[in-house]
C-alpha positions as CSV (number, residue, x, y, z in Angstrom):
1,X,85.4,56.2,5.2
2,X,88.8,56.9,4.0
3,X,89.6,53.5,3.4
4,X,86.5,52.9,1.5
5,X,87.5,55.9,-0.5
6,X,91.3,54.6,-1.2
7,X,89.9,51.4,-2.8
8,X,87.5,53.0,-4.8
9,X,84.2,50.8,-4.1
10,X,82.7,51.7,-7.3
11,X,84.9,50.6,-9.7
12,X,85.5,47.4,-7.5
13,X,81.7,47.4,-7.9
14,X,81.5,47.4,-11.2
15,X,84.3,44.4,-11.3
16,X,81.7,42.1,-9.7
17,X,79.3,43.7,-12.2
18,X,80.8,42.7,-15.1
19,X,81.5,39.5,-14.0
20,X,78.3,38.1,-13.1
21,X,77.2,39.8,-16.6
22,X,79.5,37.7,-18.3
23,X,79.0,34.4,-16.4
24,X,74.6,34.7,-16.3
25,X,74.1,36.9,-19.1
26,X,76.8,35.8,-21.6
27,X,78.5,32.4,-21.0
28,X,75.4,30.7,-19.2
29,X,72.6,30.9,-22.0
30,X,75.4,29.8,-24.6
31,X,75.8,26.6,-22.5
32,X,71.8,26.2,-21.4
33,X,70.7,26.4,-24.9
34,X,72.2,23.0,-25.2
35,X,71.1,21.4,-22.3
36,X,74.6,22.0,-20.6
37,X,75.5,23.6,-17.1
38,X,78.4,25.9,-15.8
39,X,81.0,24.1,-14.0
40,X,81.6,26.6,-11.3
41,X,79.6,26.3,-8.4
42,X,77.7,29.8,-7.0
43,X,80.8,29.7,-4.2
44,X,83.8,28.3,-6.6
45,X,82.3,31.6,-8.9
46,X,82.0,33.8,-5.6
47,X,85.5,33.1,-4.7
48,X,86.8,34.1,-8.0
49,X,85.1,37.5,-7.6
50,X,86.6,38.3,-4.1
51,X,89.9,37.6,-5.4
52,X,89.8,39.7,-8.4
53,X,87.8,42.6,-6.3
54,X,90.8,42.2,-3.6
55,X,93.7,42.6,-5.7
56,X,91.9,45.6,-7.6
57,X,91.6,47.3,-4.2
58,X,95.5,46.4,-3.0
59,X,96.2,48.1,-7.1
60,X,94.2,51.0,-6.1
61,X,96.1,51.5,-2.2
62,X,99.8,51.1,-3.9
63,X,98.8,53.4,-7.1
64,X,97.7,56.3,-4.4
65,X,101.0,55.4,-2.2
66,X,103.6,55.8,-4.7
67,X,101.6,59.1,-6.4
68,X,101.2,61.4,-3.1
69,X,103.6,63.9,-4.9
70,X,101.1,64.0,-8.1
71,X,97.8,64.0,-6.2
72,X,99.3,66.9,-4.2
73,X,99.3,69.1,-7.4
74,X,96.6,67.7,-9.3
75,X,94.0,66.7,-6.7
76,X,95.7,67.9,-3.0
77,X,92.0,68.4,-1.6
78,X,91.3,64.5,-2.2
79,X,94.2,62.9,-1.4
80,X,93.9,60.2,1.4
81,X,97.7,58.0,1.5
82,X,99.8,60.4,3.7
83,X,97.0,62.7,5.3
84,X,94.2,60.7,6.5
85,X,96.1,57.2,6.2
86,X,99.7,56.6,6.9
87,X,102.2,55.3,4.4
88,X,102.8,52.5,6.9
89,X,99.1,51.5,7.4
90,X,98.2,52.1,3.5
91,X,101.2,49.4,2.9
92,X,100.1,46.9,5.3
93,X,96.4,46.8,4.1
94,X,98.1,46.7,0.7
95,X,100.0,43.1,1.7
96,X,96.9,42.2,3.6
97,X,94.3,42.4,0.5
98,X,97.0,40.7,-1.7
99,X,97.7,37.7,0.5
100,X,94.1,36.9,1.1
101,X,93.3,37.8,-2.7
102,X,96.3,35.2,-3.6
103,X,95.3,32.8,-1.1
104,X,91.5,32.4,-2.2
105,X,92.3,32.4,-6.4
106,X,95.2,29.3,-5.5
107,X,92.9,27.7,-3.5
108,X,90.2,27.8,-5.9
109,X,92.3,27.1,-9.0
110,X,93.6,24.1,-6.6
111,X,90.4,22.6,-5.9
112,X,89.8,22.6,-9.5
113,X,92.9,21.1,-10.6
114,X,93.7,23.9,-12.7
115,X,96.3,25.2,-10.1
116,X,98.3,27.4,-13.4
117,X,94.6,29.1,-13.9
118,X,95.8,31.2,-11.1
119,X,99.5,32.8,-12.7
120,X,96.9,35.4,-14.0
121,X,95.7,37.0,-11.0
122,X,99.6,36.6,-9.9
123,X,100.2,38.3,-13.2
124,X,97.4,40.9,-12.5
125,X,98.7,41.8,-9.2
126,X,102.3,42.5,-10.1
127,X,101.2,44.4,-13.0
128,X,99.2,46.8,-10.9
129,X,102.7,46.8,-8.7
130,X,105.1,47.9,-11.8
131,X,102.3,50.0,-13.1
132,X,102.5,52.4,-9.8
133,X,105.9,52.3,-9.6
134,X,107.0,53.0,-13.0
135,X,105.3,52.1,-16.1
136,X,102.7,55.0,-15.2
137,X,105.2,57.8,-15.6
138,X,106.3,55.9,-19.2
139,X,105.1,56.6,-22.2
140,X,102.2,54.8,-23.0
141,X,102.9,51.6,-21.4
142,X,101.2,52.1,-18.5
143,X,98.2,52.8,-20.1
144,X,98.3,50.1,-22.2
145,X,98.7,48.2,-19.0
146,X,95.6,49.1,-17.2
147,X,93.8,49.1,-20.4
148,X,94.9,45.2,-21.0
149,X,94.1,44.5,-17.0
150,X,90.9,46.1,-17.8
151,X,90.0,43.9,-20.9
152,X,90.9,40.8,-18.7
153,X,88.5,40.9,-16.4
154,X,85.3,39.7,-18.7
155,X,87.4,37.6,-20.1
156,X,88.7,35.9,-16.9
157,X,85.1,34.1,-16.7
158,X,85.8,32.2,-19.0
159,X,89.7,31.3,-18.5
160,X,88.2,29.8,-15.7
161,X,84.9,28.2,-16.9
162,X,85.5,27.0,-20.2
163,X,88.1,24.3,-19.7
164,X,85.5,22.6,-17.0
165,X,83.3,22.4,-19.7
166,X,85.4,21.0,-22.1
167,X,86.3,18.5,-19.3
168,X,82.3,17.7,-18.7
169,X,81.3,18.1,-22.0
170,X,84.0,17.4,-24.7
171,X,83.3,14.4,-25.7
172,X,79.6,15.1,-26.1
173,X,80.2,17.7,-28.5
174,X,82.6,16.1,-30.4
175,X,80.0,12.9,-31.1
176,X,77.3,15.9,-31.8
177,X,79.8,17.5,-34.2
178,X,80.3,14.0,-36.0
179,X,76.6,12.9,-36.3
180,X,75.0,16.9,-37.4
181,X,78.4,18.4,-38.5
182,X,80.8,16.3,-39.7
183,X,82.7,18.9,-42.0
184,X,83.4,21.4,-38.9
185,X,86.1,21.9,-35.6
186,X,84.1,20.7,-32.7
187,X,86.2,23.1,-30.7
188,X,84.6,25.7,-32.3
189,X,81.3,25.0,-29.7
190,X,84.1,26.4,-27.2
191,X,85.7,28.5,-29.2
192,X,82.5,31.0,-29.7
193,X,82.2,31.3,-25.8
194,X,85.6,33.3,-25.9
195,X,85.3,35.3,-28.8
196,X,81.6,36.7,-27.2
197,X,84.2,37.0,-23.9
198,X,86.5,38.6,-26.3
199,X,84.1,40.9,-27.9
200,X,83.3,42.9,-24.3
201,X,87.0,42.4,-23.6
202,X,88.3,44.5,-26.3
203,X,85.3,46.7,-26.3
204,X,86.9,47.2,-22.6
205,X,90.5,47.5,-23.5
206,X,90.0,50.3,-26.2
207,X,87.7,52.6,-24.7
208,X,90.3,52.4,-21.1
209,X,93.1,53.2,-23.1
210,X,91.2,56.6,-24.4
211,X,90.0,56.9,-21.1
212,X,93.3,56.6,-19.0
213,X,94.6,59.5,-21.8
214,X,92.0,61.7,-21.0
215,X,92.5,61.2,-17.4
216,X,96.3,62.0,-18.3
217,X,95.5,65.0,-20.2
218,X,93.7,66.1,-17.0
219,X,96.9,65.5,-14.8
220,X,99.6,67.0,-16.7
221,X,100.5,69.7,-14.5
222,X,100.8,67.0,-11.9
223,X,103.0,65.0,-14.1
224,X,104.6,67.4,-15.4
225,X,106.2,68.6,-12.1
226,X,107.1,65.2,-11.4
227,X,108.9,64.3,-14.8
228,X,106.2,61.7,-15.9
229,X,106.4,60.6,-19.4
230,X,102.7,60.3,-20.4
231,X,101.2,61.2,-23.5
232,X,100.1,64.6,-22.9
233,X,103.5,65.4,-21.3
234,X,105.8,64.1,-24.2
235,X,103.5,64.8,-27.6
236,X,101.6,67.7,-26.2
237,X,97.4,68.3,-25.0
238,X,96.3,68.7,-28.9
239,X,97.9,65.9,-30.6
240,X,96.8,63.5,-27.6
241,X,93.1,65.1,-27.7
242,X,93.8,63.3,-31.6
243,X,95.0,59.9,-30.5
244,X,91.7,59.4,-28.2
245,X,89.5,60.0,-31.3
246,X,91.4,57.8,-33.7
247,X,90.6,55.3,-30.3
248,X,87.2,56.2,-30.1
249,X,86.0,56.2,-33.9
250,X,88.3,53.0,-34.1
251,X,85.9,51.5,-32.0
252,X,82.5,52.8,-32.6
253,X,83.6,51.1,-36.3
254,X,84.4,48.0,-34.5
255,X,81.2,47.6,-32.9
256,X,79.3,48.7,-35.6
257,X,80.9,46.0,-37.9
258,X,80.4,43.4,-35.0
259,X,76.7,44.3,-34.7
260,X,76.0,44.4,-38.6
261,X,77.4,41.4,-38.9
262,X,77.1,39.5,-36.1
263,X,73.9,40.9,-34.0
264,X,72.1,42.5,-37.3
265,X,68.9,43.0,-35.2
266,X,67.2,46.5,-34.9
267,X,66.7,46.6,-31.0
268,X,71.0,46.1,-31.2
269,X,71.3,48.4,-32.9
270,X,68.5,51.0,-31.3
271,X,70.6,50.0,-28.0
272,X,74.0,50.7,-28.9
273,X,73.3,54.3,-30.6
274,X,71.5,55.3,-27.4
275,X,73.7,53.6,-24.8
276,X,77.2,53.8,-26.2
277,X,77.2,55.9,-29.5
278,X,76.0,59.0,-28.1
279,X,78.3,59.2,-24.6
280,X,81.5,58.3,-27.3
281,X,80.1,61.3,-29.8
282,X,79.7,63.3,-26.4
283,X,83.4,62.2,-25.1
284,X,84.9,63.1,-28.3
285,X,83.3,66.8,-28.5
286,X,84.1,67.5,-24.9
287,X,88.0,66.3,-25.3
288,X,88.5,68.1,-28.6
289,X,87.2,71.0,-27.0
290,X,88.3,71.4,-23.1
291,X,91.4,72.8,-21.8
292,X,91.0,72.7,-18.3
293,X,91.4,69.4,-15.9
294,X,87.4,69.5,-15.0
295,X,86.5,69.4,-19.1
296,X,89.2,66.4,-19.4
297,X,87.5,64.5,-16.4
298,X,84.0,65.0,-17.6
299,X,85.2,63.7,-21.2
300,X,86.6,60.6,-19.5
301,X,83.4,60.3,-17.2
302,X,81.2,59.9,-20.7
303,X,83.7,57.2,-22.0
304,X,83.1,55.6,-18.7
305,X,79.4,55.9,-19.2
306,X,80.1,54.7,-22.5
307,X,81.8,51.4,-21.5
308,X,79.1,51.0,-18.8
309,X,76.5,50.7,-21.5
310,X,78.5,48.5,-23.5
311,X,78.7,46.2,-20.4
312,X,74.9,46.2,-20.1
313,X,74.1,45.5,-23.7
314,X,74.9,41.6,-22.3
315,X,71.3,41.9,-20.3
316,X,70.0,43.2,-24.0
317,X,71.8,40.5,-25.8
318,X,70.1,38.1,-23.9
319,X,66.8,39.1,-23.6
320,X,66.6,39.6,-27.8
321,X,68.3,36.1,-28.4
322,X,67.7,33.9,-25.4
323,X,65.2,34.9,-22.9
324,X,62.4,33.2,-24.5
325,X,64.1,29.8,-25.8
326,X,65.4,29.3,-21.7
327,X,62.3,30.5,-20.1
């Protein structure tokens, strides 16, 4: 149970989640529409879960290894790496889930003959490395860091699936494009799969990097002892309260613009008030007014909430624009 606890199941959950979201919900119904099929088989797509959801544990054992001293000030009660599970056994499964992660993601990229397609989980994994041992205690970085590895995720769906289908279907769309559309980019039939990717992706990326500051602003006695350089430590609790609702209001005007002129439906719309709107309005009202770690947390908990329904507006996406043409 301690184990389970060290890798946080839930938010490796919620990787495997968001990417079956993106690959049924988002990139599949922009290829059926046209008669087309994904590339990746059920198990070439499994395999590309595991891997991510393995290397997001081994990120979540080696950030709790290198921050026992902070966890003993900020959260001593919860703290797993040096109590219930040695430093030596918490580094080992650490190597363990990294090799095997490594081992399936080259091996799939392999088979595919897209063997570069796999420097990014490479890239991932030393990122969650440097980001435990010292971009977290640096100003900023290290939240921009998670944020980015965060915004990769939806998007690493279609890094993978996309250039198949330019291999199976290229030249298909490219005669289309000449007979029905001779003035336009036939790359652009590819193109729109990544900017939809894109759209969750930095949806993702800017409601983490508010997040991972409220989080901060919830362990800055923690980091304060230990001479970390986060936000809240370096520009102070108030003036980093401000720079997660310039993040927040910059992207509830983001997604508003997207959906106005993008998805200009009413049931979008209905959706993203209820599902996304109100937990932001709720996160920024709660930040601007705590000043205790437990106010911080539950701030951070709506933006989570927040980027949950954001995720899920893909199932609403697809049943307003594609349910009945596929059915």
């Amino acid at each position: 149970m301690h184990l389970l606890k060290l890798v946080r199941p839930i938010n490796l959950l919620l990787i495997a989640v968001t990417m079956t979201l993106m690959r049924y919900f988002v990139l599949r119904p922009l290829v059926a529409v046209n008669g087309f099929e994904l590339q990746l088989s059920l198990g070439q797509f499994a395999m590309l879960v595991i891997s991510t959801i393995l290397i997001g544990a081994a990120g979540n054992i080696i950030n709790d290894y290198f921050d026992q001293e902070i966890d003993q000030v900020n959260k001593s009660s919860k703290r797993i790496v040096g109590v219930h599970i040695s430093e030596k056994t918490a580094m080992t499964i650490y190597q363990i889930l990294n090799i095997l992660g490594f081992a399936l993601i080259f091996y799939l990229a392999y088979s595919l003959g897209k063997w570069k397609l796999s420097v990014v989980s490479f890239f991932a994994a030393a990122s969650l490395w440097f980001y435990s041992v010292q971009f977290k205690k640096d100003l900023i970085i290290g939240n921009v860091l998670i944020a980015f590895l965060t915004g990769l995720i939806p998007l690493l769906v279609g890094i993978y699936e996309v250039p198949l289908l330019i291999d199976a279907y290229g030249k298909e769309v490219v005669e289309f494009f000449k007979a029905q559309k001779p003035g336009e980019d036939p790359s652009l039939y590819f193109k729109w799969m990544f900017y939809f990717l894109a759209g969750y992706s930095g949806f993702a990326f800017l409601l983490n990097l508010a997040r991972e500051i409220q989080k901060d602003m919830a362990d800055v006695k923690g980091d304060s002892k230990q001479g970390a350089r986060t936000l809240p430590t370096v520009i102070g609790i108030n003036n980093s309260k401000w720079v997660v609702n310039v993040l927040i209001t910059i992207t509830i005007i983001l997604l508003f613009t997207v959906q106005q002129e993008v998805i200009s439906d009413y049931y979008s719309l209905g959706y993203l008030i209820i599902a996304v709107l109100v937990p932001l309005v709720g996160s920024v009202w709660l930040s601007h007014k705590s000043l205790e770690r437990q106010g911080f947390l539950k701030a951070s908990n709506l933006t989570k909430l927040a980027m949950f329904g954001g995720l899920m507006y893909s199932i609403a996406h697809y049943f307003i624009y594609y349910a009945s043409d596929l059915s």
